[in-house]
N, C-alpha and C positions, 0 to 999 in steps of 0.2 A: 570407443565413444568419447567427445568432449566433457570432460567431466574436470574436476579440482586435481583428480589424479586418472592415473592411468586404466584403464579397465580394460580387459580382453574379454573381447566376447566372440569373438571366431566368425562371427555376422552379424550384419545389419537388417533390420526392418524396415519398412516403408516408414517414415517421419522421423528416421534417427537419423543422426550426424556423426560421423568420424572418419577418421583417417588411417592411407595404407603406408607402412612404410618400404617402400620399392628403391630397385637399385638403379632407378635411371641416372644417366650420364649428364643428360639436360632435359630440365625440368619443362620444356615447352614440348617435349612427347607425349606428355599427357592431355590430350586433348579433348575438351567438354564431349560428355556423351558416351566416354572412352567405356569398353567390358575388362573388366580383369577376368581372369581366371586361370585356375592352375596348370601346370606346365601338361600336368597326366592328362587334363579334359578337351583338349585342344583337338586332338583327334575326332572323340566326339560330336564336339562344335560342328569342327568341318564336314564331317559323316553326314550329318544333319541338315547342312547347306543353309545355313546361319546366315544371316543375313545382317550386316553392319550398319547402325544409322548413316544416313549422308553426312553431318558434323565428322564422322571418322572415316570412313571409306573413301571421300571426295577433298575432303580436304576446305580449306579456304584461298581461296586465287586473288592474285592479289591482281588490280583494277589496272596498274601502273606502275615503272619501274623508272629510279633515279638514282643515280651513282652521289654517295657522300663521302665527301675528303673533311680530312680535318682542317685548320684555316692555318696551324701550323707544320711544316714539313716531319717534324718528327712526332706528332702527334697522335700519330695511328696507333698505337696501341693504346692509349689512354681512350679514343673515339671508340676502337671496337672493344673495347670494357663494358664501357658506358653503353653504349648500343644492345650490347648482349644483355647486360641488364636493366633497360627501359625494355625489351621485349617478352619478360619474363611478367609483366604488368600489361603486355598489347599485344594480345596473340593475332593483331592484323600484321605486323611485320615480318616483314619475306628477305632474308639475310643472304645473301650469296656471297664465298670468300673465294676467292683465287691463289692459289700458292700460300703460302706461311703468313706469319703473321706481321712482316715486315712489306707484303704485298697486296694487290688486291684489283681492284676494279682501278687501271692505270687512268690516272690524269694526266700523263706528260710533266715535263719541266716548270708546270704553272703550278699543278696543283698536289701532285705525287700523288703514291698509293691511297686508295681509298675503299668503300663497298658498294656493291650492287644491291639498293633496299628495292619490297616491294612494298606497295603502301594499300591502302582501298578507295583512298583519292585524294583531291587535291586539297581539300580542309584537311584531311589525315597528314598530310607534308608539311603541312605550318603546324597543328599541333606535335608533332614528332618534333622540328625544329625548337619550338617553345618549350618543348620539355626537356629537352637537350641544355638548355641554354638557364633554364628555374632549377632542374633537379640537379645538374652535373656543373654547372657553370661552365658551358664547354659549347662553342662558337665553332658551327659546320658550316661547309659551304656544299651546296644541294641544289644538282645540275639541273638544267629545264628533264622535265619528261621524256623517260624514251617510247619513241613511237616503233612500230612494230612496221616494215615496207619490205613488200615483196618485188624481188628484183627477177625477171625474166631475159637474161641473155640473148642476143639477136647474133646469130653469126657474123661476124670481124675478117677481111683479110688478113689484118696485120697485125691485129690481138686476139690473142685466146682470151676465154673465162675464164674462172679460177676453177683450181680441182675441183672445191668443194660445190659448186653448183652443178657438175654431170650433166648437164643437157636441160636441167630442169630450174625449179622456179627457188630460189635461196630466198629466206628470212631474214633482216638484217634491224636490228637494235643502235648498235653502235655506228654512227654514221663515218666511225673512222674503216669500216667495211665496204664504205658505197662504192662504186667502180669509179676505177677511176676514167680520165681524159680519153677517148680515143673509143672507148665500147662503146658498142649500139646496147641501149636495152631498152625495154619498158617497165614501168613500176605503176604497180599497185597500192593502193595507202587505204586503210582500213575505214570502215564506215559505221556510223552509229545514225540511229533514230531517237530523237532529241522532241522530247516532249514541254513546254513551257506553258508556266499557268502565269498571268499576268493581269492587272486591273488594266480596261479596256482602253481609256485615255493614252496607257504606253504600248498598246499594239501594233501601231503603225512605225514609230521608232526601233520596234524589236524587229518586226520583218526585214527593215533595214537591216540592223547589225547580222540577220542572218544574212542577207545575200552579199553583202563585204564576206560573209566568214564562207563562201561556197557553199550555201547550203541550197537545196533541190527539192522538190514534192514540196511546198510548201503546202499546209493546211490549217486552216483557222475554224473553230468550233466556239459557241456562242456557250458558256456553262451558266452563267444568269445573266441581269442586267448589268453587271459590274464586271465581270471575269470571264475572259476569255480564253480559251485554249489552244494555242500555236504548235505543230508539229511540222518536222522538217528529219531529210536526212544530212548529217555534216560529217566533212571528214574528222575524225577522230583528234588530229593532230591540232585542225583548229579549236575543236572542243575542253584540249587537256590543257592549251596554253593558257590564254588571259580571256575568254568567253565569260566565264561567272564573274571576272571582273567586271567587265563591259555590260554584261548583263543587268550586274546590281546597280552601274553606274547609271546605265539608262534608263534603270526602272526607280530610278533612287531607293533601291533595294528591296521593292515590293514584288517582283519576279523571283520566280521558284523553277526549277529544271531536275530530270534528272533524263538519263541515256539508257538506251538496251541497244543490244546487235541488230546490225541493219542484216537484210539479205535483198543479194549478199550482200556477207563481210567485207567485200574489197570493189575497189574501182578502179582502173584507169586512168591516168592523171599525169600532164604535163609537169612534173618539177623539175626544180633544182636543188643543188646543195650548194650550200651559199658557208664559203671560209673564212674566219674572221684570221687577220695577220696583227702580229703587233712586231712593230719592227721588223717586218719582213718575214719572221718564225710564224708558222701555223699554229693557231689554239684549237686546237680539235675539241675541248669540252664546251665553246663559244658557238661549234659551227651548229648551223639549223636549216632545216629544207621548206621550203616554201614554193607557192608557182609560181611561175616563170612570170607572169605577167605583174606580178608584186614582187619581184623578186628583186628589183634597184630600189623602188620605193621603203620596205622593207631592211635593204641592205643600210639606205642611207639613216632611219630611224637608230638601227642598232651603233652605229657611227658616233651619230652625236648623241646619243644616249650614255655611250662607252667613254667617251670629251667628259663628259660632266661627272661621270663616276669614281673613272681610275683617278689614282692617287698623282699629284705631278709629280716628276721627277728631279734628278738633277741634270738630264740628260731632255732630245725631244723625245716624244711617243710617238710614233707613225700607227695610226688606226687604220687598217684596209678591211676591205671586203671583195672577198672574190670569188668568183665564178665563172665555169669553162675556160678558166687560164683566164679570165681578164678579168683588171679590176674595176667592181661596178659603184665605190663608194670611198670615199677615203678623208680622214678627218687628224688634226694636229694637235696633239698636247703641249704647249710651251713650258722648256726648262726653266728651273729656278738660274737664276744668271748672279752671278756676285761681280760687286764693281772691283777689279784689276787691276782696275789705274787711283784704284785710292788705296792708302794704307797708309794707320793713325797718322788720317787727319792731312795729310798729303798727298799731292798727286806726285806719281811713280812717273819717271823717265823728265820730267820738267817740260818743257816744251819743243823737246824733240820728237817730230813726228815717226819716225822709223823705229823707235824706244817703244812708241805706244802698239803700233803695229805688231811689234813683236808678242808683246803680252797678252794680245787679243790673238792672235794667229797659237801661242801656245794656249791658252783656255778651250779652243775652236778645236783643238785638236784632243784634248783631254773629253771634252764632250762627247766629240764620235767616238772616242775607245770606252767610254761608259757605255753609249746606245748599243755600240756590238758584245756589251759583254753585260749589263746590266738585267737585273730581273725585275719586269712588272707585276707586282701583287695583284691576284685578282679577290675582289671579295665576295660577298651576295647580292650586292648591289650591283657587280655586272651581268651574273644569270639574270636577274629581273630584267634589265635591259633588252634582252636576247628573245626571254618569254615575253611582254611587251613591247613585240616590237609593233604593232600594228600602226602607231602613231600618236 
């Protein structure tokens, strides 16, 4: 019992409070709703075909999943510290590690080791972030949403599929999995029913922002004179990105939404996977799939989105976007440039022009060996880019 001292009383009644002390390894095994009972009863329990609340049998699924690196490359153990203990207070976090603890959920050369979290949504990703940043003082960078697309292999002459799809239909998260160049396939993208409550005046704007975002069955219901009811099915993918943005922005934030599983769950759908380049290198944690028919429009948003983000260099930035081997977008960082021909207060070489040629031809050339070996810092401000990119 909670008492000034310790009391043992070997059980509890209904209205009393106290605690067990147990040998768990991590403290988020204990989960609300949880049965203790002794190791000898156990058999009984099951004899008896006991039957577990859903809080413990089923678990909590998390809505969405998003890869977090730390913003510094050696950071990662201090990030999965801090992580492990912000989820000890948010039993919605869904932790997955890969290899040791020097490893994890890969970002490439941009971003290094990181985790696969899962979250319950998309206000759960800014607060996680915010609490990240108030309680640890520790600055993550937290990729767009993985979307879940089912990939269906079409027989190839000239390429096989991979082992792991057998004939059949593969699951794929990480878009560094999508097939590459040259396979036939079809993909499927997952579908929700999206319910929206809205004052009537922004109804007609909202059906808009759903049919930009692919949505289908549209249906609108009268709840009074004021409030309307808008349902619709949308792909998933456009639902996780910047919808509730765009949603609040057009309603000036008097619209409300929430999603359930469509049936089915999946549909059919022309995309792409759209590869952002920086200097020529693939950013695979940048890339994002979209349809084909947005798919330049789209590419060029995240282009000049990315111009105004990244940090300038001392070197250029070549921004690309590409798709089926071509590129559909492509945008220019300007280096910072230092004058060469001045130095205290003099101009260098006098008024020999082949003097000056020279000192520009060597800078020109110390430029391109920074662009091929130089590294572009990404922050948070480029995912937003990526998840906004609608325009």
């Amino acid at each position: 019992m909670v008492l000034p001292h310790r009391v043992r009383t070997r059980k509890l009644t209904r209205g009393q409070m106290g605690y067990v002390i147990a040998g768990l390894r991590d403290p988020r095994e204990a989960r609300p709703g949880a049965i203790l009972s002794l190791h000898k009863t156990i058999p009984t329990l099951i004899g008896n075909n006991m039957r577990l609340p859903p809080s413990v049998s089923m678990g909590q699924h998390s809505v969405l999943f998003a890869s977090v690196h730390p913003m510094e490359g050696d950071g990662f153990d201090e990030l999965f510290a801090a992580i492990n203990r912000l989820a000890l207070s948010d039993a919605g976090l869904e932790i997955h590690q890969t290899g040791g603890s020097s490893s994890g959920s890969g970002g490439g050369p941009f971003l290094g080791p990181g985790l696969r979290v899962g979250f319950q949504g998309l206000l759960h990703v800014e607060v996680f972030r915010q609490r990240l940043e108030d309680e640890f003082h520790m600055e993550a960078v937290v990729t767009p949403p993985k979307v879940p697309y089912t990939i269906e292999y079409l027989p190839t002459k000239n390429y096989k599929p991979p082992p792991t799809a057998n004939g059949e239909e593969v699951v794929i998260e990480d878009l560094i999995d999508w097939p590459e160049q040259g396979h036939r396939f079809k993909v499927k993208e997952p579908i929700v029913d999206v319910r929206i409550m809205t004052p009537m005046e922004y109804a007609g704007s909202i059906m808009e922002l759903i049919k930009r975002k692919r949505g289908t069955s549209m249906k609108t219901k009268p709840i009074d004179e004021f409030t309307w009811q808008i349902t619709s099915s949308m792909p998933w993918a456009d639902v996780v990105t910047d919808f509730h943005d765009e949603l609040k922005s057009t309603s000036t934030g008097y619209a409300s939404f929430d999603v359930t599983e469509s049936d089915p769950p999946t549909k059919e759908a022309d995309l792409r996977k759209v590869d952002i380049l920086l200097n020529s290198e693939v950013v695979d944690p940048l890339a994002f799939v979209c349809h084909v028919d947005v798919s330049r429009a789209q590419a060029r948003v995240v282009c000049e989105k990315l111009r105004d983000v990244l940090p300038r260099q001392q070197f250029v930035t070549v921004i690309q976007a590409k798709t089926d081997g071509k590129i559909i977008a492509s945008e220019r960082i300007r280096a910072y440039r230092k004058d060469v021909l001045t130095k205290g207060g003099k101009t260098m070489g006098g008024g020999d022009v082949s003097r000056k040629k020279k000192l520009l031809e060597k800078q020109k050339r110390g430029k391109k060996r920074q662009q091929s070996t130089g590294k572009v810092t990404l922050s948070q401000a480029a995912f937003r880019a990526v998840i906004s990119r609608s325009g």
